[in-house]
N, C-alpha and C positions, 0 to 999 in steps of 0.2 A: 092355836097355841099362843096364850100369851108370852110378852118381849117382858124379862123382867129389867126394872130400871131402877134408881137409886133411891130416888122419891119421887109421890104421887102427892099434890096439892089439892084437893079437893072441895065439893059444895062452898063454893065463892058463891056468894049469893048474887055479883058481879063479878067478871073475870074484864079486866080492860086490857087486851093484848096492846092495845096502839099499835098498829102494822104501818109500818115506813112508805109510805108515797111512791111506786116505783125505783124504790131501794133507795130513795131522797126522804127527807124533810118533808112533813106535812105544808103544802104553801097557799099562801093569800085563803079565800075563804072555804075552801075543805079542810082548814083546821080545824080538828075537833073529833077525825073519826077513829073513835073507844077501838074498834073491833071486839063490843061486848058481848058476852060469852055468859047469857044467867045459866046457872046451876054450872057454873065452870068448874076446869080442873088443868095441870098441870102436870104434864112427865118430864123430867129433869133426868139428867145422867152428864156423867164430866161436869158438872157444874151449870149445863145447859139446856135450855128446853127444846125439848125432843117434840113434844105435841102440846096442843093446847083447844079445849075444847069442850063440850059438855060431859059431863059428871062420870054419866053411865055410858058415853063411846070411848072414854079413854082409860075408866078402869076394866073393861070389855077388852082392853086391846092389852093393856098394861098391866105387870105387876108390881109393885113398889116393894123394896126395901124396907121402905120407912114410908111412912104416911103422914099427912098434916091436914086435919080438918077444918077447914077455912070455917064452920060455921055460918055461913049462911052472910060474912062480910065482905066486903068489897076489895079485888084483888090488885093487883095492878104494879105496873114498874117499879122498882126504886127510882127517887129523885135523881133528877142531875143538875148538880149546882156549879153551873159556867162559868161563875163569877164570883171569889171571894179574897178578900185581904186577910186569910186569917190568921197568917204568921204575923206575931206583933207581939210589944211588952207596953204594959202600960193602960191607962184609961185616959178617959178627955172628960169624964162629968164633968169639968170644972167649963168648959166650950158649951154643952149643952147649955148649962143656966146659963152663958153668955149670949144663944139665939135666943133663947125664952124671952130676954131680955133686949132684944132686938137687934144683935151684930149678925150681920150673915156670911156663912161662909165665906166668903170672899174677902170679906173685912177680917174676920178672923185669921186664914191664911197669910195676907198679907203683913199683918200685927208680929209674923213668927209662926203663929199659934196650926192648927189646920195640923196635915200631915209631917210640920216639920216639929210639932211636936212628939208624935211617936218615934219620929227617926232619931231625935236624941235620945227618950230610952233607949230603943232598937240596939241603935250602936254601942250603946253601955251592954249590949244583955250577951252573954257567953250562945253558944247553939244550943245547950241545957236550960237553960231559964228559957228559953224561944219556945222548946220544945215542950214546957213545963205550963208555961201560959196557954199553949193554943193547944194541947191534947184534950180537955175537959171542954172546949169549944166544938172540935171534931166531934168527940163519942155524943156530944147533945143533937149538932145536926145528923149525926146518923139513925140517933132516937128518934129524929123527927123524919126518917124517911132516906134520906140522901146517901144513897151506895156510892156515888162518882161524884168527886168534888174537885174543883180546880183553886189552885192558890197562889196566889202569885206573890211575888217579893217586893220593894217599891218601900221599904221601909228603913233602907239604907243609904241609898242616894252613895254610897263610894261603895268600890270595889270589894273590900274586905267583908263588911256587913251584909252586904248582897249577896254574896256568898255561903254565907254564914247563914243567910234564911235559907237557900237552897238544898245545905246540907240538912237544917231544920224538916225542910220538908220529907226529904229522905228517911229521917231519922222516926216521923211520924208515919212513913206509908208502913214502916217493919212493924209499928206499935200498934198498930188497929187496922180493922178490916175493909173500912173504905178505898176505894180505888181514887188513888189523887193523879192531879195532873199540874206540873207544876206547869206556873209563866214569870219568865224573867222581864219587872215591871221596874227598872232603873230607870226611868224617864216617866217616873209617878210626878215630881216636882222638881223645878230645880233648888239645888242645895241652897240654905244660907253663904256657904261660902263664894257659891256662882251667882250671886244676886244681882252683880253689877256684870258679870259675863256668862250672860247664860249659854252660847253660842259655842263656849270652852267648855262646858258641862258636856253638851252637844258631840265635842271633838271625844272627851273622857270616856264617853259612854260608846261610841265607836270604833276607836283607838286601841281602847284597852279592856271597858268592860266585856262588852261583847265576845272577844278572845277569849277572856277567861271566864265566862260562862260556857264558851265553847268546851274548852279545856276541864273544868271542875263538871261536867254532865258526864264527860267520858270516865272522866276518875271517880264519879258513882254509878257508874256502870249501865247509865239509862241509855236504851235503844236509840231515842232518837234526843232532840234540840228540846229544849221548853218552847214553850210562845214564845214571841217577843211584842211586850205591850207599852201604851202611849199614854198619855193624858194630853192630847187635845184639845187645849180651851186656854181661854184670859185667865191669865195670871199664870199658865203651868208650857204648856211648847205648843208656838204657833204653827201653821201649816207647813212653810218651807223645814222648819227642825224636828219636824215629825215625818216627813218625805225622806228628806237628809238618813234619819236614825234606819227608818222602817223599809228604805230601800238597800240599805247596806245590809240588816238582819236579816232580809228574804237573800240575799248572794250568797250569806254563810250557810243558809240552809234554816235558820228560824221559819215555825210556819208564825203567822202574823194573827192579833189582835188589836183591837186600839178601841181607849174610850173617847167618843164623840159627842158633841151636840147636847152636856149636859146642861148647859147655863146660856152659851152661845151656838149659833155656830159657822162655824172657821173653814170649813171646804173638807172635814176629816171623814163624813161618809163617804163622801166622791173618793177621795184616796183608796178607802177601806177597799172601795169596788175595784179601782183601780190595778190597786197592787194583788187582790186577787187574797185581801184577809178573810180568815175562817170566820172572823167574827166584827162587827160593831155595834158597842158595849153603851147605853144610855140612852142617847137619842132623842131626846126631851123636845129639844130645838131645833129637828132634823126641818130644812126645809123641803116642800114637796118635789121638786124638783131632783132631789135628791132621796128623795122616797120611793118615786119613781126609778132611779137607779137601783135601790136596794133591790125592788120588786122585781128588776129585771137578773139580777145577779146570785151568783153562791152563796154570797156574803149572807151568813144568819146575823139577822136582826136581836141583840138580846136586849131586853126592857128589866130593869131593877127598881123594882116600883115599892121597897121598902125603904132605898134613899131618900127620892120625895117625900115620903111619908115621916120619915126618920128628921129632914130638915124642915116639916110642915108648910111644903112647895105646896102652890095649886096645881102643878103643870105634871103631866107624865105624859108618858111614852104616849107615841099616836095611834095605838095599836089597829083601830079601824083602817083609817090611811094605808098601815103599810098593809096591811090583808087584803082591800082592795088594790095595792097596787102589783099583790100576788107576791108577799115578800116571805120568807119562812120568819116564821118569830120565836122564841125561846124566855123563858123566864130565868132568872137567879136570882138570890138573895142580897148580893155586893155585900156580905157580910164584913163588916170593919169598924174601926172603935171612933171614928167621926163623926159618922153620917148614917149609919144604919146598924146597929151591933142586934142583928136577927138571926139565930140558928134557926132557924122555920121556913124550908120550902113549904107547908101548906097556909102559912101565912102569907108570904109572896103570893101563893094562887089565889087566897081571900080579898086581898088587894087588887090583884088582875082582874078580879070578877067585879068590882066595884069603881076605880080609876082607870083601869085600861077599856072596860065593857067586852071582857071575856068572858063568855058561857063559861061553865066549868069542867064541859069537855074539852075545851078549847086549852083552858087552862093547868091541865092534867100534860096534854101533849107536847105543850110546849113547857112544860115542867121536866119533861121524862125525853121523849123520842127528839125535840126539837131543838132541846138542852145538847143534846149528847152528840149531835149536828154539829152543836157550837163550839166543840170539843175534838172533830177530828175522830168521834169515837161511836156515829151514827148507826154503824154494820154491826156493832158488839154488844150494845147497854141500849137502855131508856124505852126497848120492847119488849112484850113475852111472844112473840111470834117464834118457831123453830129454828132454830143457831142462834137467837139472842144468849146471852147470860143469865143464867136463872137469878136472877137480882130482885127481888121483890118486896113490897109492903102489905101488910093486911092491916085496914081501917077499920073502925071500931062502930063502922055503921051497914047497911047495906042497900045505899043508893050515894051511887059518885057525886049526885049534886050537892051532896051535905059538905062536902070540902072547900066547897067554896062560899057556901052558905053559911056555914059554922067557922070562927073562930076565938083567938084568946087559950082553948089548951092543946094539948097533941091527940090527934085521932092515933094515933098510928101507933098498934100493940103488937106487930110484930115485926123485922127487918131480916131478911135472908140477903147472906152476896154467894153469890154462886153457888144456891143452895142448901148455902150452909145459915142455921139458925144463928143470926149475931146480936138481935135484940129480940126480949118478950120469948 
């Protein structure tokens, strides 16, 4: 007798389950395994996949509600995007033609210009204009795939503002179907005001921010903390004031992230491993040494290889290095109005396939199952294995390797979150 269930996915002319490592992260060089499924199909119910498997043993077992014929295209996770600044007001075109023209970030940031340009929009914009600017950024990355997106704030640099992005984010999780995750990223730069005392910035954000991050989560009513995230490097908080911050946020109960090793770098992976962070975010200038650490640790490795791309760097992430040194890796997009303004996780994997020299199964999983690692949210999202979330994308070809082979427009014609059809 067949079990009837809510929806039945079928004839994927590919089905790429990505099955979790030992209920881990795919790690070092067994990245890459699809768990592909030709003539696939999916049983969904509660929002979750029940089975997953060829055409004719799961409509044999199943009946569906509702039906979806995949057509003969390739099936596979929604995105998970680990890493994005997409709460913001404002643009920097006027900073790009300043690299074109040869000031580099760094000179640029130090000028004013860099992230403390947005943070003076930021802090002029009401939580309505926040939330007005970065909805039409969300609903594009979800067209492009991305069920799970993480956001972080860092574009207030004071209390009030900071704030103000988190209630943003809230305010966006009610408006659209994506699953977000905030991180509380106060220790993005230090302010203009703290230029001569960065140290008192350092105290502010301990003192007081932190508390009332604490405070304003509970009074939107989220289950647990945000992250709590760093920036890492010359010119933004050296080692000791990133230990200082990241040691206090883990006692209050913050799980931890921090970007590292993008230009420099300063000893912020060894910390990452240290303190036991879910995530280290860039990695450009990780030395081996320190790769070797990653490779021994929890700590996911995430690579944002549209920033280099976005600043016209030669260097990215070492992603060989850390797979041999057996590290879990994860892709994002670092979507933000600086350095990279990409709503395209399969542009990120086009990238990975070419600068990092990931296959494009490689670059799928660490898009989806190794993302979602990075996030604290590996048991729920970024598989179709049974109890993942039926969260998925149907590509507009049928062979996986065209996603990283193709780019420039969107493959991705249809977006289900938990089942439910929310693009295409």
């Amino acid at each position: 007798m067949q079990e009837t269930v809510e929806l039945i996915v079928h004839s994927a002319g590919e089905l790429c389950t990505v099955p979790p490592e030992a209920g881990g992260p795919q790690r070092g060089e067994r990245l890459g395994e699809l768990g592909l499924i030709r003539d696939g199909a999916l049983a969904v119910a509660e929002g979750r996949v029940v089975a997953a498997g060829p055409t004719e043993s799961v409509r044999r077992r199943y009946r569906g509600l509702r039906e979806l014929d995949a057509g003969g295209r390739v099936l596979l996770p929604g995105f998970v995007d680990p890493h994005t600044h997409l709460v913001w007001v404002g643009d920097r075109a006027a900073e790009f033609e300043q690299r074109i023209a040869g000031a580099t970030y760094l000179e640029i940031m130090a000028a004013g210009g860099g992230i403390m340009a947005t943070v003076r929009a930021t802090r002029a914009a009401t939580v309505g204009q926040m939330v007005a600017e970065t909805l039409p950024r969300l609903r594009r990355l979800l067209a492009h795939g991305a069920t799970t997106v993480e956001i972080k704030t860092g574009y207030g640099l004071e209390t009030a503002t900071e704030l103000r992005q988190l209630r943003a984010i809230a305010r966006l999780q009610a408006e659209q179907p994506a699953r977000l995750v905030p991180t509380f990223l106060g220790a993005h730069a230090i302010p203009a005001e703290y230029r001569d005392a960065p140290d008192a910035y350092v105290d502010l954000l301990i003192e007081t921010m932190l508390p009332a991050v604490v405070e304003e989560s509970r009074a939107l009513g989220w289950a647990s903390l945000p992250f709590c995230d760093l920036f890492c490097e010359r010119g933004a908080f050296d080692l000791a004031q990133a230990r200082r911050l990241l040691t206090r946020a883990k006692a209050l109960g913050f799980p931890l992230k921090i970007h590292v090793d993008e230009f420099e770098p300063l000893g912020g992976t060894r910390l990452a491993v240290e303190l036991g962070a879910v995530s280290a975010d860039h990695l450009v200038a990780t030395p081996p040494e320190e790769i070797a650490l990653l490779g021994r640790s929890s700590t996911i490795a995430v690579s944002l290889p549209c920033t280099p791309f976005g600043l016209a760097e030669p260097h990215y992430t070492p992603a060989r290095a850390l797979l041999e040194a057996g590290a879990a890796l994860a892709l994002a997009t670092d979507c933000n109005p600086g350095t990279a303004w990409c709503e395209s996780p399969p542009f990120a994997i086009a990238l990975a396939c070419r600068y990092l020299r990931l296959t494009p199964a490689q670059a799928i999983v660490a898009a989806t199952l190794n993302a979602a690692f990075a996030l604290g949210l590996g048991e729920e999202v970024g598989s179709l294995t049974p109890g993942y979330a039926a969260d998925f994308v149907l590509l507009d070809f049928e062979d996986h390797r065209h996603l990283g082979y193709r780019f420039g427009t969107n493959p991705v014609v249809l977006v289900a979150k938990g089942g439910r059809v929310v693009v295409g």
